[in-house]
Every structure is written in C-alpha cells, then in structure tokens.
N, C-alpha and C positions, 0 to 999 in steps of 0.2 A: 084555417089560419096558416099564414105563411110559415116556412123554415127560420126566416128570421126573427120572424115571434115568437114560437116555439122556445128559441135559443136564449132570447131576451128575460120571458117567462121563469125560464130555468132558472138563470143566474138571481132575477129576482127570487126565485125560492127557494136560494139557500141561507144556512144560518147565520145569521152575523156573528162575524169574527171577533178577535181581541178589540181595545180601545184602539189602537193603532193602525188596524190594518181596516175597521170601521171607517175611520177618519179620511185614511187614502181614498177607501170606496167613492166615499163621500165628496170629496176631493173633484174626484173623477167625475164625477155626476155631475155635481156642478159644472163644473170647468166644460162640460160639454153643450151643455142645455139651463144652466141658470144666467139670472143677470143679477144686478145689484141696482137697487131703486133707494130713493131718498127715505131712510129711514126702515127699509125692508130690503129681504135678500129672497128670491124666489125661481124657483125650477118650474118650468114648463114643457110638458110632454103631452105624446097621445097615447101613452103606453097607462093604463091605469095601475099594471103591477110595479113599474117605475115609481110613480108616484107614493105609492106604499111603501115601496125599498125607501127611498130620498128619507121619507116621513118618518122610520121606523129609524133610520141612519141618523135623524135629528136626536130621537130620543137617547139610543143608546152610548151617542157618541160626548154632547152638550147635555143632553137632559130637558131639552127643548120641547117645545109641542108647538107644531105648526098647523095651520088650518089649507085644508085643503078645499080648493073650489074647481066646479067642472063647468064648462061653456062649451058652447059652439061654433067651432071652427067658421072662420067666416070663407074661409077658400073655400075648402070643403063641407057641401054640406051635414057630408055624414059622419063628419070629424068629430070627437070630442075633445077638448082641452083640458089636461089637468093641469091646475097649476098647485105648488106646495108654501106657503109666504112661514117666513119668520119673523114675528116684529116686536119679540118682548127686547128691548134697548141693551139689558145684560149680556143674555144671551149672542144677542145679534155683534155687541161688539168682542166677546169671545169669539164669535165665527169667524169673522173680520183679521182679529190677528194671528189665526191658524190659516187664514187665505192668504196673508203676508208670504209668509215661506214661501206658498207656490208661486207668488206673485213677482217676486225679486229673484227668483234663484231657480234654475230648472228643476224640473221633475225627478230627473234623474238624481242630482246632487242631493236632491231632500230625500227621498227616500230611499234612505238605507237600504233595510229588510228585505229579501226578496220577495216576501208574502204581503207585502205593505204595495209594491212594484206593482204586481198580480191584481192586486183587490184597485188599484188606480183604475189598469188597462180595464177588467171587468166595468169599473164606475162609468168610464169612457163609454164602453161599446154599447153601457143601456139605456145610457143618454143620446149617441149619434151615430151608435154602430148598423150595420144591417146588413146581411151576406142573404148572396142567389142561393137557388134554388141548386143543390148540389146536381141534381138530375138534369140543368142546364147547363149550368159554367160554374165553375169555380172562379169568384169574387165576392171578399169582404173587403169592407170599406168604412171609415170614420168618416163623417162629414162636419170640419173644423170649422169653427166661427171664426179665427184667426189664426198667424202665424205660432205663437207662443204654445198653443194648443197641438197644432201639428207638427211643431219641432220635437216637444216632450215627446207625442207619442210616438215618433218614429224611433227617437232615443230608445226608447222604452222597449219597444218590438222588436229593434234590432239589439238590445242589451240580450234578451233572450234568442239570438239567431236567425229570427225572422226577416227575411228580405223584404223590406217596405218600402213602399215609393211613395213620391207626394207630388199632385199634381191639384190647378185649378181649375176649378169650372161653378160657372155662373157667383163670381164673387166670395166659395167658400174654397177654402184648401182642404183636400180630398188626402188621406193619409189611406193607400190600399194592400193589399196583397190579393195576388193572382193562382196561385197555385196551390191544388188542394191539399198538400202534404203542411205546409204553410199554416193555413187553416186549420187545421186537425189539431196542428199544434198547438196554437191560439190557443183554439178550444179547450182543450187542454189546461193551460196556463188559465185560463179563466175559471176552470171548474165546471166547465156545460158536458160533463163527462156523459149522460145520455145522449146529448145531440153529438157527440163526437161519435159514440157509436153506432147510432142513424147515419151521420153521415159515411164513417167507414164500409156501412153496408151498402147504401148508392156507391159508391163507389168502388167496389170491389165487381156488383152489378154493371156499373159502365163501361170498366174497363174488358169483363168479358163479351161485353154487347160490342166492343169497338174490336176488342180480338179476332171474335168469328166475323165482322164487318170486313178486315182488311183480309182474312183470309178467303173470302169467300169472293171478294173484288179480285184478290190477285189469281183465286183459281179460273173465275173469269174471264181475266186476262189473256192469261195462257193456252185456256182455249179458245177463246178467240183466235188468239196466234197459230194458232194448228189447226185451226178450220181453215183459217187465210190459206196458210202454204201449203195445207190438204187440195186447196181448190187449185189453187197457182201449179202446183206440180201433175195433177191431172189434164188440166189447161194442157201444159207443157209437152206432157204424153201423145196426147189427142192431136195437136199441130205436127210433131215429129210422126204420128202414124199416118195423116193424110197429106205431109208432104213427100213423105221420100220411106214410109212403112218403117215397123220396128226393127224389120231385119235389118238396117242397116246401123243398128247399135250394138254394143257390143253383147254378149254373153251373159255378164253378170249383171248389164245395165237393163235388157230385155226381162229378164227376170224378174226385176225389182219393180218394173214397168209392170210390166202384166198383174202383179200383185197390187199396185195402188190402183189401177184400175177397176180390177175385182170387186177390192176391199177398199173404196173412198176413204170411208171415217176411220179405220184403222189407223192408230199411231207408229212413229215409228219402230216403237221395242215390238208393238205386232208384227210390222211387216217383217220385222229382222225375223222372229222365229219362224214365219210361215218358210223361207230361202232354202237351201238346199246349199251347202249348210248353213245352220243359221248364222246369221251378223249379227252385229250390237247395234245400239242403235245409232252412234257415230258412223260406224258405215255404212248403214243405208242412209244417212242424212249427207254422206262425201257423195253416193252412188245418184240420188237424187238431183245436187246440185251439178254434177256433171252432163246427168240430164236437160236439166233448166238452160244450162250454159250453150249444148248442142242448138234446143228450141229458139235461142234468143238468135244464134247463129242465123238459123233457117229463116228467120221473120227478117234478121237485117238483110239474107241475099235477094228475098222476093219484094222487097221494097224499089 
C-alpha cells in the first residue's frame, strides 16, 4: 500500500468529531469527490475507507443513511468504485442548504472554528489529496475539480502558514506543496499524527543519506585535486631534471623537489614535515609553484 494510502486510511480512522466540525469534514469530502444529480447527491471514490468515513459522516452529522454501491472502474480494470447516494427528499434538502454557505461564500469566511478549518482541509485531502513517497520527493497535492475548490483550499493552507501554490494540468487545478517541513505540518493539522511520524523518520534518514553523499563527493573532489597537482608538479620536477638538472634550483627548492619525487602521493603538510626544517603547508605549496613557474619557463625556451 502506498504512503498516500496509508495517510488517507488514517485520517479515515479517526473518531468523529463534534456536530460542527463533522459537517466541515463532510463538507470537504464532498466538495472534492461528490456531485449533485437530479433528486440525489453522491460521493465517488476508490478509497473503500473513504466511502465509510462519507457514510458514517452522513449518519452522525444529518442522521441520514445512505446506500453504498461498488463497481468497476471502466479505465481501470482493477479499480473499484465506491460510490455513497443520498436520496431520502428530507434529508437531501437539509444537505443542500448546509452546501449553500459553502456554495455563496468562501471556505474561509464560513468556517469560523479552527478545528472546523482542520476537519474541511482533512475532508479535502481524503477525497483528492495524495503525497509521494517521502523516500522519493517531498510532494502533496489536492487535485481540484474547479476554481472555488482550489481558491478555499489554498486560503485555508496558507491561513495556517503553509506555502501553497496552484497550478493546472490536464483541466483540473492542482493546489500543492513542495517541501517536506510543509507537509509534516499538514499532517499535523490534519491529525495523521502516525504518518507524520513515519515520515519524520524518512526523513531524518534522507537527510543523513544526503549528508555523507556530499561529504564523501567533496572529499572526492579534493582528492582528486591533489592527485592532479601531485602529478602536474612531479611532471614539472622531471622536465627541470632532464633539461638543465636540479642543481640548478635553488636550495630550498631542490629539497622540496627531491621529497615529491620520493614521496608522489604525499600531501603537502607531508612533505612540509619530512624538510629540514619543517614548513607548513603554505610553504611548500609557494616552494612548489615556483617550481612549476621555473618548468613552464624551460618548455617555453625549447619551443
């Protein structure tokens, strides 16, 4: 089962809340995954513990009892469809002028409560929500049927400080967040307090996985780098000994010469203490490049 299922699951199994914050859920659910048909109003998912939530949300919240039917996905074969219908005429038109509110007036403005706000964004994300695989990329995302949908929820997300973006693709408006601190938060606000903590722990694992990645590329690096100019400066040595021998370097340049030769792979705080006396390693990296400078010399007179 995916992470995003997992997270969905959760949210389905917790308890329902007061009358009010029920209704938000509710609310939300719909507004992301139902339609409203002649004489019925119904929610369709492929989430079976969704459809449970919707159905249990009917009951506690109206008093309702809706009948639930399951089909086969005709894209997918392996899909199944739950759908949730409500069609007793009473009830149906109580639902109807509790959708008014949401319907004329934003999300935001209707719902007071912070824990009403909360149980909306939750309603949302178990109808059209879904997030990666934390062990890939940090991305969740709402996939909105219209504007009005993804205007409220961005309201919403950034009411609580979430940076949310909204973008389209293939005819829906996409409401996301990128960044897993983001996310954690969500989670949070939502109540999926075990997936928050699964995810915390990918994540504290990625980040060490990526730590010793850069350290282990930049040490690397660097040697690399000093293998090069290990090579380069013996190169150098070797053209000044067979054009014109080392005697004709100075004292403390012959010295240091003789030592990288010796001792190739030695770095420079090596070669400084082998010296007489020893250097740091700034100054056998000055002694060196006055070397290189002499060799470059000798190559441009025999040209």
């Amino acid at each position: 089962m995916s992470f995003s299922s997992n997270v969905k699951n959760e949210l389905c199994g917790l308890p329902i809340s007061a009358h009010h914050c029920a209704a938000a859920e509710m609310a939300g659910l719909f507004d992301s995954c139902g339609v409203k048909e002649a004489g019925a109003v119904k929610i369709q998912t492929e989430n079976a513990a969704a459809a449970k939530k919707f159905y249990n949300l009917l009951k506690k919240t109206f008093q309702a009892h809706g009948e639930i039917s399951i089909q086969q996905s005709r894209q997918f074969k392996r899909t199944r469809l739950y759908t949730v219908h409500i069609t007793d005429p009473g009830k149906l038109s109580e639902w109807m002028e509790h959708r008014e509110a949401y319907i004329h007036n934003s999300v935001l403005s209707v719902l007071k409560a912070e824990c009403c706000k909360k149980s909306y964004i939750r309603g949302a994300f178990i109808g059209c929500g879904s997030l990666s695989d934390p062990e890939k990329n940090y991305h969740l995302e709402f996939v909105c049927g219209g504007e009005p949908l993804s205007q409220g929820l961005t309201a919403l997300l950034q009411h609580f400080g979430l940076r949310a973006k909204t973008i389209e693709r293939k005819g829906h408006c996409i409401v996301y967040l990128k960044e897993g601190e983001n996310i954690v938060d969500l989670l949070n606000i939502m109540g999926a307090h075990q997936s928050l903590l699964r995810m915390e722990n990918l994540r504290i694992v990625k980040d060490m996985r990526n730590t010793v990645n850069r350290k282990v590329n930049c040490e690397t690096a660097n040697l690399s780098k000093t293998v090069t100019a290990a090579i380069k400066q013996v190169h150098d040595i070797k053209t000044i000994a067979r054009v014109k021998g080392l005697e004709c370097l100075s004292d403390q340049l012959r010295e240091v010469a003789k030592v990288r030769l010796k001792y190739e792979e030695a770095s420079l705080k090596e070669i400084g203490t082998m010296l007489s006396p020893p250097v740091g390693k700034s100054g056998v990296n000055h002694r060196l490049r006055k070397i290189s400078e002499i060799a470059d010399q000798l190559r441009r007179e025999l040209l």
